[in-house]
C-alpha positions in Angstrom: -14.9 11.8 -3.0 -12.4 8.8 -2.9 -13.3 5.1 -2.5 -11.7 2.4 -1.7 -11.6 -1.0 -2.1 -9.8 -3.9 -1.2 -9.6 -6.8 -3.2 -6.6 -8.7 -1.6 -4.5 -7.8 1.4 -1.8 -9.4 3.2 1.1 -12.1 2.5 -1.1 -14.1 0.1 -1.7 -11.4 -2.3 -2.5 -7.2 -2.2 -4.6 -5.3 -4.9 -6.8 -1.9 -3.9 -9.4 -0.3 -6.3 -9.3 3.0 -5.7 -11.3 6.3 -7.8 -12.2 9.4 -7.6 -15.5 9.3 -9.4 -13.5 9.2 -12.3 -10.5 7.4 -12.8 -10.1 4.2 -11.4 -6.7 3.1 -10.3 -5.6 0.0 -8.9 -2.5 -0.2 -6.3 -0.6 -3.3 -6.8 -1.7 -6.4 -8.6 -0.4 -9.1 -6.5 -3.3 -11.5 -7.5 -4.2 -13.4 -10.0 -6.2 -11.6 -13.7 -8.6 -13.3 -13.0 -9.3 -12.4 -9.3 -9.0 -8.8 -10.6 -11.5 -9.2 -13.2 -13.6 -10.1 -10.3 -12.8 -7.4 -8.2 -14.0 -5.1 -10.4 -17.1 -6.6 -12.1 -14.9 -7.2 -15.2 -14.9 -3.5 -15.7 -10.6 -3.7 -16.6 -10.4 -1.3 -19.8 -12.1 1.6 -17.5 -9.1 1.4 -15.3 -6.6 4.7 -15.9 -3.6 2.3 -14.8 -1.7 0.0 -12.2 0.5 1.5 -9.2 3.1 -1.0 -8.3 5.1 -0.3 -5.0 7.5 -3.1 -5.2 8.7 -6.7 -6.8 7.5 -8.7 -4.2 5.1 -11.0 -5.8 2.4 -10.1 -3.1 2.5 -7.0 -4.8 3.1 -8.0 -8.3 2.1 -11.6 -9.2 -0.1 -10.4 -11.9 1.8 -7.7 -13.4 2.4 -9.3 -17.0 -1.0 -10.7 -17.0 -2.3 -6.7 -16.4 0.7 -5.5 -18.8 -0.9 -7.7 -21.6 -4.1 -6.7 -21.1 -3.1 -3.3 -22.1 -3.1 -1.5 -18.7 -0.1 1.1 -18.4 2.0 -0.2 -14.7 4.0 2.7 -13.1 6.6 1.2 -11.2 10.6 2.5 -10.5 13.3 1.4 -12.5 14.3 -0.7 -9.9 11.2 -2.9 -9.3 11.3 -3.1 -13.8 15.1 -4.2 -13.1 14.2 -6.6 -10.2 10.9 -8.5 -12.3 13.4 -8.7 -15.1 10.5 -7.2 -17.7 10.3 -5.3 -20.4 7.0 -4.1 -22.1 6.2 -0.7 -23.5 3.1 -0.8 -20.9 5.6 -0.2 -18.0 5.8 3.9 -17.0 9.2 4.1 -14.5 8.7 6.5 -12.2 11.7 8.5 -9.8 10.9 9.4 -6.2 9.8 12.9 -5.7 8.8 13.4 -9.5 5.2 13.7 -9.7 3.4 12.9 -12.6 -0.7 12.3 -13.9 -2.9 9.5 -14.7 -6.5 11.1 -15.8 -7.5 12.9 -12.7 -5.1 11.8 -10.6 -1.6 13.6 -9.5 1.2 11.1 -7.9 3.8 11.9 -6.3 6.2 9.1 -5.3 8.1 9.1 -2.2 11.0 6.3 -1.0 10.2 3.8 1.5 12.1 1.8 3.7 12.1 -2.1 2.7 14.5 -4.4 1.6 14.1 -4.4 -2.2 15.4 -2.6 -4.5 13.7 0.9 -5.1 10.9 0.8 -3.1 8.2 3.2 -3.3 5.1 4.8 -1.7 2.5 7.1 -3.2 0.2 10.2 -2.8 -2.6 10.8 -4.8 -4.1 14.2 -5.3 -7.3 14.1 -7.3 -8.8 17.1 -9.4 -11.7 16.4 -8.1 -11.0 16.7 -4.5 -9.7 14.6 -2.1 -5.7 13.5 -1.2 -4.8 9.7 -0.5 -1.6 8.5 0.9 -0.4 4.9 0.0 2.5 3.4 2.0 2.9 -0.3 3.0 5.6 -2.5 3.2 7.8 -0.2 5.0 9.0 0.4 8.7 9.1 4.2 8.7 7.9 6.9 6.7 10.6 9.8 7.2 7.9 12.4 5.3 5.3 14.5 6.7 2.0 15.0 4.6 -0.8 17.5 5.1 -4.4 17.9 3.6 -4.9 14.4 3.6 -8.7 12.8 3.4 -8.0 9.1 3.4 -4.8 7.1 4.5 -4.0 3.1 3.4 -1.1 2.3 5.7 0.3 -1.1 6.6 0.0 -2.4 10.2 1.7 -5.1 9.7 2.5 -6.4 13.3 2.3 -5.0 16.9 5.4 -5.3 19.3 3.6 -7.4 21.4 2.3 -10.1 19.4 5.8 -10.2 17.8 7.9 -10.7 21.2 5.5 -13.4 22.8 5.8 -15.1 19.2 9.6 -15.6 19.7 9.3 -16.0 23.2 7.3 -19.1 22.9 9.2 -20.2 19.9 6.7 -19.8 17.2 8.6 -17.8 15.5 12.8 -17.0 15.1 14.4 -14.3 16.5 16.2 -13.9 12.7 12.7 -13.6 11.8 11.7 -10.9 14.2 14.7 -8.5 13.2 13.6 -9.2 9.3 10.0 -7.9 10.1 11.0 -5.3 12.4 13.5 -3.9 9.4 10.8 -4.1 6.7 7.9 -3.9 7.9 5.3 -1.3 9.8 4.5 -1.7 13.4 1.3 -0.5 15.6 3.9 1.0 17.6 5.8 3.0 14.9 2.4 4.0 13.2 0.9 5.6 16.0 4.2 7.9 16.2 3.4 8.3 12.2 0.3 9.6 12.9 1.1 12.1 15.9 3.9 13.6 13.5 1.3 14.1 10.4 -1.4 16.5 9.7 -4.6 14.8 10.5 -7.0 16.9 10.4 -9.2 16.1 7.1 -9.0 12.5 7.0 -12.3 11.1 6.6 -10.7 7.2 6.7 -7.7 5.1 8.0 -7.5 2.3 6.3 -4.6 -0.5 8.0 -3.5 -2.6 5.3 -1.1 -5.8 5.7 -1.8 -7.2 8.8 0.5 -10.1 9.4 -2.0 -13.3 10.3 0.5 -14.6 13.3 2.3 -11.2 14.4 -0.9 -9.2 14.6 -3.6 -8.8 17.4 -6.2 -7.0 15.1 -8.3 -5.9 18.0 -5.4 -4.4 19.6 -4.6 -2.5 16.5 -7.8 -1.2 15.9 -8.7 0.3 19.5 -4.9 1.7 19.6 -5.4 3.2 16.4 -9.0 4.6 16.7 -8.0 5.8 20.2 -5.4 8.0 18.8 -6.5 9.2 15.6 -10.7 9.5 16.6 -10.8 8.7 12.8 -12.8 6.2 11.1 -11.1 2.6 10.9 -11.0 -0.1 8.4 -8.8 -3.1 8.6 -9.7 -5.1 5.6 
């Protein structure tokens, strides 16, 4: 049994606490310590580790904070390259090279973003259950199967986006820069037709942008298609 929880998502910060019943993980530490500390009822030395998709400091702000603190980060060689660190708490990791974390296989996979070495994750657990973790990208070109719970970005919906630019809110410079890095309703409802859905328990959609989103639309488009339970956090 996975669970999930969200401590921060969105521009201003992302951090998920995830388990398995028994390792905890977190995904990304883009918040402060602190906020983490809180997130988890100060229960920081159980965690097995940190997953880190990307340099981004919405993703990463506390990553030295969390590397000090003696938490192992898995990140790839080009997110360590990009943050500039070094610390023997950093794991690199390569795209399609799985490797464990207590209970926990990962297997990384490439995303589509515009950083250097960006990945996603998949996360089978020993003790049952298969979690995909992708955000920050405007495709995913894989196709996954036995999956029980999904954390996806939705970041904007077509929409939203176009009546933003039309009434000038927004630039159309702007509009090509989210639509190159960043996942729309309309390209994750193809996501989903093209995957194996049949054992996910939850959808989570992560990363909703708080101008270029219409969260009601998202969620009835996205329930509609997938009859799966919805969380939008």
């Amino acid at each position: 049994m996975i669970e999930i929880k969200t401590l921060a998502t969105g521009s201003k910060g992302n951090c998920y606490h995830i388990t398995d019943g028994s390792t905890p993980l977190l995904l990304e530490c883009g918040i402060s310590f602190k906020q983490i500390q809180q997130g988890v009822n100060f229960e920081t030395s159980s965690l097995g580790g940190v997953l880190v998709t990307h340099e981004h400091k919405d993703h990463c702000k506390g990553v030295e904070s969390v590397l000090n603190r003696g938490l192992d980060v898995y990140m790839s060689k080009g997110t360590q390259e990009a943050l500039q660190l070094q610390h023997h708490r950093i794991k690199t990791v390569e795209s399609k090279k799985q490797f464990r974390v207590g209970t926990w296989t990962i297997l990384p996979f490439d995303v589509q973003h515009d950083v250097n070495e960006p990945l996603g994750f998949l996360l089978q657990s020993d003790n049952g259950g298969k979690l995909l973790f992708a955000t920050d990208t405007y495709y995913v070109k894989y196709r996954f199967t036995g999956l029980t719970h999904i954390m996806i970005e939705c970041n904007y919906d077509q929409q939203t986006l176009d009546d933003n630019v039309e009434s000038g809110r927004i630039h159309p410079a702007m509009r090509k820069r989210v639509m190159r890095s960043h996942f729309s309703l309309e390209n994750l409802l193809e996501f989903f037709k093209a995957n194996d859905l049949s054992k996910v328990e939850e959808i989570h959609l992560l990363h909703l942008s708080d101008g270029n989103s219409n969260m009601e639309r998202i969620f009835k488009a996205v329930a509609r298609a997938t009859g799966k339970m919805i969380f939008i956090p």
